[in-house]
VMD Tcl script that draws the C-alpha trace (Angstrom):
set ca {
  {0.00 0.00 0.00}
  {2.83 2.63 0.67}
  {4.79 2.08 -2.62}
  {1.00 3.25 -4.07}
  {0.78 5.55 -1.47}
  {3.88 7.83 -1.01}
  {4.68 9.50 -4.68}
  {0.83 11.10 -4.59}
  {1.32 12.29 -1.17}
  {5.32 13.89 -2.87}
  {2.98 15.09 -5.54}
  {0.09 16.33 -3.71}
  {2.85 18.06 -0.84}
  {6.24 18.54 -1.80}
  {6.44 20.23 -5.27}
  {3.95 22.10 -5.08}
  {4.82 23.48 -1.89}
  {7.98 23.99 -2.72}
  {7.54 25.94 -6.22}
  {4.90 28.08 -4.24}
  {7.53 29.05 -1.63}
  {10.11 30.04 -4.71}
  {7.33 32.46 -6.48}
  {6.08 34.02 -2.69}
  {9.78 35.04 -2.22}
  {10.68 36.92 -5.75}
  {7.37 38.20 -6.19}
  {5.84 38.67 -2.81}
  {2.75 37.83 -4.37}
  {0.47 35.96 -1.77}
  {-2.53 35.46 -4.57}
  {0.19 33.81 -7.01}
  {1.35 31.53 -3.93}
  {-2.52 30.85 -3.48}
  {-2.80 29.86 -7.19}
  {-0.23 27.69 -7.25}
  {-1.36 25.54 -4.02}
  {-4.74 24.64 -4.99}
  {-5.95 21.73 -3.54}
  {-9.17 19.42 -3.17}
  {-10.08 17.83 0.03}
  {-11.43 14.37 -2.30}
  {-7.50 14.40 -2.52}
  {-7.54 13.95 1.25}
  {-9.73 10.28 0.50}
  {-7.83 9.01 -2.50}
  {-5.00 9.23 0.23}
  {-6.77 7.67 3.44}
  {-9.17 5.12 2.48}
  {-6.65 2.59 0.75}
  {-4.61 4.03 4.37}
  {-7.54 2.69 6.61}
  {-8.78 -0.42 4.74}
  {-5.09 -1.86 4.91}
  {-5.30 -1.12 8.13}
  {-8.77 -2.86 8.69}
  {-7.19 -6.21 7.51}
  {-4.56 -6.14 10.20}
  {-7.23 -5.12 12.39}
  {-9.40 -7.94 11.46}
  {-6.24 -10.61 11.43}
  {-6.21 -9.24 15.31}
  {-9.19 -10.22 15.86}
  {-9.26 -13.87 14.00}
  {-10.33 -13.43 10.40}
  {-7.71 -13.61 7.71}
  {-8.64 -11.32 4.58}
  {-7.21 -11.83 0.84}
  {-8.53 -7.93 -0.21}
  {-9.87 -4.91 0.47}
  {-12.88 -5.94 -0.92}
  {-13.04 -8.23 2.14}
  {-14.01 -5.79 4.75}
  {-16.67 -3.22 2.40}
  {-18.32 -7.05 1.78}
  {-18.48 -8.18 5.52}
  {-20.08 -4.96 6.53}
  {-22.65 -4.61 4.66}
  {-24.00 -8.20 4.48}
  {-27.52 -8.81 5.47}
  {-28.31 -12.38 5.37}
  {-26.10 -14.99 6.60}
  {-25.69 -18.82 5.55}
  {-24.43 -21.74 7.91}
  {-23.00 -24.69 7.24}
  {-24.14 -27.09 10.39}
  {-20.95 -29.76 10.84}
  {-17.68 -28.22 10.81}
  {-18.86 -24.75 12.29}
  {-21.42 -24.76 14.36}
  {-20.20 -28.04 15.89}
  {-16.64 -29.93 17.43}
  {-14.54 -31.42 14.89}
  {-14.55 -34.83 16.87}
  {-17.10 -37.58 16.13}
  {-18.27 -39.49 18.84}
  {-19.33 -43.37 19.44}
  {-22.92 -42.77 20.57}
  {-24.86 -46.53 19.73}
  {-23.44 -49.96 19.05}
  {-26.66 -51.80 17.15}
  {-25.56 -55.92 16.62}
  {-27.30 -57.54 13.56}
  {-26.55 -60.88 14.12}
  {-24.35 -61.36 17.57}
  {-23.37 -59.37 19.94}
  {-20.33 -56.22 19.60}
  {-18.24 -55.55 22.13}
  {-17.92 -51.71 22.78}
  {-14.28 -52.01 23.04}
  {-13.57 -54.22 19.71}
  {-15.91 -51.32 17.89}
  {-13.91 -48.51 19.65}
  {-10.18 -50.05 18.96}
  {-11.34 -50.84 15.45}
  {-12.23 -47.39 14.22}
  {-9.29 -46.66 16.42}
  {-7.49 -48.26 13.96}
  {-9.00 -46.94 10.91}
  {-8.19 -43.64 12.13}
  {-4.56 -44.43 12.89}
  {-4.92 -43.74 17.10}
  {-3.75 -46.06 19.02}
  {-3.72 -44.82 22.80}
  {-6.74 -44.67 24.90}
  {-6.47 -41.13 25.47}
  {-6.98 -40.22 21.80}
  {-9.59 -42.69 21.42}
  {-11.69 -40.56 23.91}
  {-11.26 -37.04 22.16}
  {-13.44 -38.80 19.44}
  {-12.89 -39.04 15.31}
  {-11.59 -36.52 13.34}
  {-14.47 -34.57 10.98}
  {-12.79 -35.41 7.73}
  {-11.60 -38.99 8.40}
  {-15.34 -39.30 8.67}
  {-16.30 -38.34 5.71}
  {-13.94 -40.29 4.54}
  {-15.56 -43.51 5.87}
  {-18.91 -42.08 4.95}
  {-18.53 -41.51 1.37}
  {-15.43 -44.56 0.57}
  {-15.63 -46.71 3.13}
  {-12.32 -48.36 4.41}
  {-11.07 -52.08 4.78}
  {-9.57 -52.83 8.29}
  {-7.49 -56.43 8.83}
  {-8.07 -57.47 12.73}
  {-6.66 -61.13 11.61}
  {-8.11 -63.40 11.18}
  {-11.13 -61.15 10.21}
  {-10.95 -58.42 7.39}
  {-13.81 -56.41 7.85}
  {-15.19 -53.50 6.01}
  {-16.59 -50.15 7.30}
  {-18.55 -47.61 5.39}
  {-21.41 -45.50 5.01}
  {-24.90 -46.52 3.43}
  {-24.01 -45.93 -0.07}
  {-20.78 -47.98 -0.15}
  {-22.42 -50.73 1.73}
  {-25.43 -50.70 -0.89}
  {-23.31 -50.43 -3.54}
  {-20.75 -52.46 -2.51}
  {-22.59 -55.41 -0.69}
  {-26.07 -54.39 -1.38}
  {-27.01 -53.92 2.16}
  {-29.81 -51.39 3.76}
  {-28.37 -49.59 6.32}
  {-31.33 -48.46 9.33}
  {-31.25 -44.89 8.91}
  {-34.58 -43.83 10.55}
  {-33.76 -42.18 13.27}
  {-30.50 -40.23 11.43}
  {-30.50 -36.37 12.51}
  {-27.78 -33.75 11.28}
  {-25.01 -34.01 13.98}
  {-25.57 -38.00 13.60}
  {-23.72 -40.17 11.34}
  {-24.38 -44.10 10.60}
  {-21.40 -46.43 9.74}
  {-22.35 -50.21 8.90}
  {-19.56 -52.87 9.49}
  {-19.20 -55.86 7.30}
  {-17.25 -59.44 7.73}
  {-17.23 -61.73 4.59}
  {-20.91 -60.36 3.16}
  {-22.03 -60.39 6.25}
  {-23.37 -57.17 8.42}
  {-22.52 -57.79 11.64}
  {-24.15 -54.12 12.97}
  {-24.01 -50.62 12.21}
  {-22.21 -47.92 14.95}
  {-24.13 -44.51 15.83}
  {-21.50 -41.63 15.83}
  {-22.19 -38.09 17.04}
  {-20.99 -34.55 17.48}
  {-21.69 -32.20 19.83}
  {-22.67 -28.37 19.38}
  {-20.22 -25.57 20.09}
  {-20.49 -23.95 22.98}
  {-23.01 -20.95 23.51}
  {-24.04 -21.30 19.60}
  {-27.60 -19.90 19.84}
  {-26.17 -17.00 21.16}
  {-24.12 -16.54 19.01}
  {-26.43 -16.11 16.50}
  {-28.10 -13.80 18.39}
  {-25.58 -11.61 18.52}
  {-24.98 -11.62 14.95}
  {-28.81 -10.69 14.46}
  {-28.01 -7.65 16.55}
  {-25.10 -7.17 14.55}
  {-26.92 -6.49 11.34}
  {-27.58 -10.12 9.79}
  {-31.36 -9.62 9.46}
  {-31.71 -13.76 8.10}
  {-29.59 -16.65 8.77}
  {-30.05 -19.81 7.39}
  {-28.59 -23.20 8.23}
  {-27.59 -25.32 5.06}
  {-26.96 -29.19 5.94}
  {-23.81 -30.87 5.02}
  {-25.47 -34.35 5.38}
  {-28.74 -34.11 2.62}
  {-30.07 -37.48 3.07}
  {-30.39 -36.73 7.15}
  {-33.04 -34.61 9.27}
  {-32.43 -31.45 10.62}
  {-32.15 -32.81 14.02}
  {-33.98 -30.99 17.20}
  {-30.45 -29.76 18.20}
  {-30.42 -27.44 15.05}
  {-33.96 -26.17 15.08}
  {-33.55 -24.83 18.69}
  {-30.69 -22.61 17.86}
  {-33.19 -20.15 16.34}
  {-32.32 -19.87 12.67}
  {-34.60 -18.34 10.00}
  {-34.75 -21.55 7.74}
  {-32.50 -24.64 7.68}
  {-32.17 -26.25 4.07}
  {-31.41 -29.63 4.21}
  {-33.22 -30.95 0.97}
  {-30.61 -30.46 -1.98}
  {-27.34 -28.22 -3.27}
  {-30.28 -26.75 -5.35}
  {-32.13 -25.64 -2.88}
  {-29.55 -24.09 -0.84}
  {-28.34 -22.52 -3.84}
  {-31.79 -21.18 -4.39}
  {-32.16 -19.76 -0.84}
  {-28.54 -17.51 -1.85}
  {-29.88 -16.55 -4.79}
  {-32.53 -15.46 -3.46}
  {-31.42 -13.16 -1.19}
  {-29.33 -11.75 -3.89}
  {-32.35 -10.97 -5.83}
  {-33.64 -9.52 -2.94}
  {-31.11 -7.06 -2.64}
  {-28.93 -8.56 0.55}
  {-25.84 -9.36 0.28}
  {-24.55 -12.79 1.46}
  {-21.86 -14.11 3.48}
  {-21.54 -18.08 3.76}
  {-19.58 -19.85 5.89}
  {-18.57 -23.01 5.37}
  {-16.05 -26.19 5.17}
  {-16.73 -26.81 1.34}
  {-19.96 -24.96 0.17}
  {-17.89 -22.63 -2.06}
  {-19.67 -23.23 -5.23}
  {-22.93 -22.25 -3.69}
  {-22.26 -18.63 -3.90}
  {-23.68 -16.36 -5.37}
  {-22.13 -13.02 -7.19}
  {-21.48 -10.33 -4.69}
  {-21.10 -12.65 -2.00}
  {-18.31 -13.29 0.91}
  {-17.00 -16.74 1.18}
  {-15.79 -17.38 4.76}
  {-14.38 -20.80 5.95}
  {-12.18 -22.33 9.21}
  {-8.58 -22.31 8.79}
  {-8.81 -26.21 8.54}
  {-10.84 -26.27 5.80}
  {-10.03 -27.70 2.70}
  {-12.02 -25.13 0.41}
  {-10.73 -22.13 -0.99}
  {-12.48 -19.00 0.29}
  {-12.39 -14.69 0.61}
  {-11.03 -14.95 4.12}
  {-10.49 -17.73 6.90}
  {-11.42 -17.40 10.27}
  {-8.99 -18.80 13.28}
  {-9.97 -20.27 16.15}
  {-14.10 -20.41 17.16}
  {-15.61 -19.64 13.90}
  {-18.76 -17.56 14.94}
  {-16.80 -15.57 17.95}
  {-14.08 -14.37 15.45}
  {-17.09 -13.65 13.08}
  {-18.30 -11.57 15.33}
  {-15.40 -9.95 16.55}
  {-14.37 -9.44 12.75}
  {-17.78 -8.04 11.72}
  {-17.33 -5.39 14.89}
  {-14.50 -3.93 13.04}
  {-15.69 -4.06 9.56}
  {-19.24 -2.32 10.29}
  {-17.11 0.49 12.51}
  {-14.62 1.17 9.88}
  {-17.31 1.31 6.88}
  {-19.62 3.67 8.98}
  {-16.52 6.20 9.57}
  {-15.74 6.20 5.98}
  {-18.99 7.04 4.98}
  {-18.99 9.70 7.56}
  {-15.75 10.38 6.28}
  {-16.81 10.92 2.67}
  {-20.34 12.67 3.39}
  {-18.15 15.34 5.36}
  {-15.43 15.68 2.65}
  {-18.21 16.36 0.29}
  {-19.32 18.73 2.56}
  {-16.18 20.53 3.18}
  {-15.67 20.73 -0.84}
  {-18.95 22.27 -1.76}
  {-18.71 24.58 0.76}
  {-15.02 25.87 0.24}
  {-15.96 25.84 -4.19}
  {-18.95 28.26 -2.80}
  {-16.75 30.52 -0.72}
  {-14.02 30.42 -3.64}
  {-16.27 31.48 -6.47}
  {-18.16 33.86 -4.27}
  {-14.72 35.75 -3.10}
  {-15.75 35.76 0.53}
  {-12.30 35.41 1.78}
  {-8.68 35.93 0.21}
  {-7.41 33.39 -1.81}
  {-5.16 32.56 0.76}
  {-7.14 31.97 2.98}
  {-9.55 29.38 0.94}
  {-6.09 27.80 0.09}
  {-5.10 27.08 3.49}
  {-8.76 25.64 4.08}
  {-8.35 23.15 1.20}
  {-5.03 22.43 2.79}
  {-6.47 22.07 5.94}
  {-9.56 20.02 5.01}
  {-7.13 17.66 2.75}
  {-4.74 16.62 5.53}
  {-7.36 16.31 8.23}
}
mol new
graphics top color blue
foreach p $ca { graphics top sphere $p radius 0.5 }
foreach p [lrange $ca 0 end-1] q [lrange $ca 1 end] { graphics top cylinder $p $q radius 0.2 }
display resetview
């Protein structure tokens, strides 16, 4: 920013003061010296603002949001509605064993527990109990995994691997959105599926009430999980809608606020392509998708913190902008109707420039 900076402040300061000086002392002339040092407060913002938004993203860094722009900050403060992704930020990143259900014999907590152990590459009890990493999850969900405990090889997946691979009907009835159902298989065989859940952040509802307060006038909650229930954990936090249908429909409910005239921030773990045009993509720093900015640490608290600092610096560059107006019109009227010396309307440009 100060390479950009620095030669229009030389230009704007140095020369001319400089040549001005030369002409007041061989000509004594104070309305040459005026002439020459003309200046326009709107000078004064081409100067500041790219000043105070560089400024905002250190600001906001402070306060746990990373920014790639400028654009960054005008975008968080003036967004309206506000889209959720429910697993990765409003909850822990840690899944844990909830239900053992046996198909044909009995499971033994403790074979399920050291076998997922396993998959997951943990092998101390310790790290057992802080629960299953979010993405090696997924993983299982979505590929499935093969696990030799010789002499059995058994194979652990999600419903659609285990009907596509063994054509077997997982028991998904009573799935919600923080729940997750993993079938385990030995030789074509299901011997039971295993129950895994994760647990809401802390104070989450309000959280989202203080965002409301902060200016999001809608949030919405978009599922990561389509084929499961909202879950009565999610519909007590207070949201405007939760979309848990389809992609399409959560793309709808962005573009519809678009159309409507908000402007959108989502935040997500891999949502990205739901966006809509104007929009501010926000994600976790462990996130695999690409986004505008990253938040570190608790994503809704630095949210928060970082939409504090956005809103405060956009309202005192309006304020800033309406009052350089202001001062403009008013010293162009007092120039052109001779009210003062030239001088002295000089110095006020000057004046009204550098504050």
């Amino acid at each position: 920013g100060q390479s950009r900076i620095t030669p229009e402040l030389d230009r704007l300061t140095a020369l001319p003061v400089t040549a001005a000086g030369l002409v007041l002392a061989i000509t004594r002339d104070a309305g040459r010296t005026a002439a020459m040092l003309q200046a326009d407060p709107q000078h004064g913002l081409l100067l500041s603002h790219p000043v105070a938004r560089e400024a905002a993203l250190y600001a906001l860094a402070r306060q746990g949001m990373l920014g790639n722009g400028l654009e960054t900050v005008e975008r968080l403060a003036t967004a309206t509605a506000l889209a959720i992704e429910d697993t990765g930020i409003l909850t822990a990143r840690d899944w844990h064993l909830d239900e053992i259900r046996p198909s044909a014999r009995q499971l033994a907590r403790s074979d399920v527990v050291r076998w997922l152990a396993r998959l997951a590459g943990v092998e101390t009890v310790d790290a057992q109990s802080a629960g299953f990493r979010d993405r090696q999850v997924a993983e299982w969900l979505e590929h499935g995994a093969v696990l030799s405990d010789p002499p059995r090889i058994l194979h652990v997946a999600g419903a659609e691997p285990m009907r596509r691979t063994w054509g077997i009907e997982l028991q998904q009835a009573d799935r919600g959105s923080l729940e997750r159902v993993l079938g385990i298989v030995e030789a074509g065989q299901l011997l039971g599926s295993v129950k895994l859940r994760v647990r809401l952040r802390p104070a989450v509802a309000e959280q989202l009430g203080e965002l409301r307060q902060l200016g999001f006038r809608r949030i919405a909650i978009l599922t990561e999980d389509l084929e499961e229930r909202a879950g009565r954990e999610l519909e007590a936090l207070g949201a405007d809608v939760i979309v848990s249908t389809s992609r399409e429909a959560q793309g709808r409910w962005l573009e519809q606020a678009v159309e409507n005239g908000e402007r959108v921030v989502l935040l997500h773990t891999g949502l990205r392509d739901l966006l809509p045009p104007g929009g501010l993509s926000l994600c976790p720093a462990e996130s695999e998708a690409g986004a505008h900015g990253v938040l570190i640490g608790e994503p809704l608290h630095s949210l928060i913190a970082a939409r504090v600092v956005a809103s405060t610096l956009y309202g005192k560059l309006r304020r800033q902008f309406g009052a350089t107006m202001a001062a403009n019109a008013a010293l162009m009227i007092v120039s052109g109707l001779r009210l003062i010396p030239p001088i002295a309307t000089t110095t006020l440009h000057h004046t009204a420039t550098l504050l």
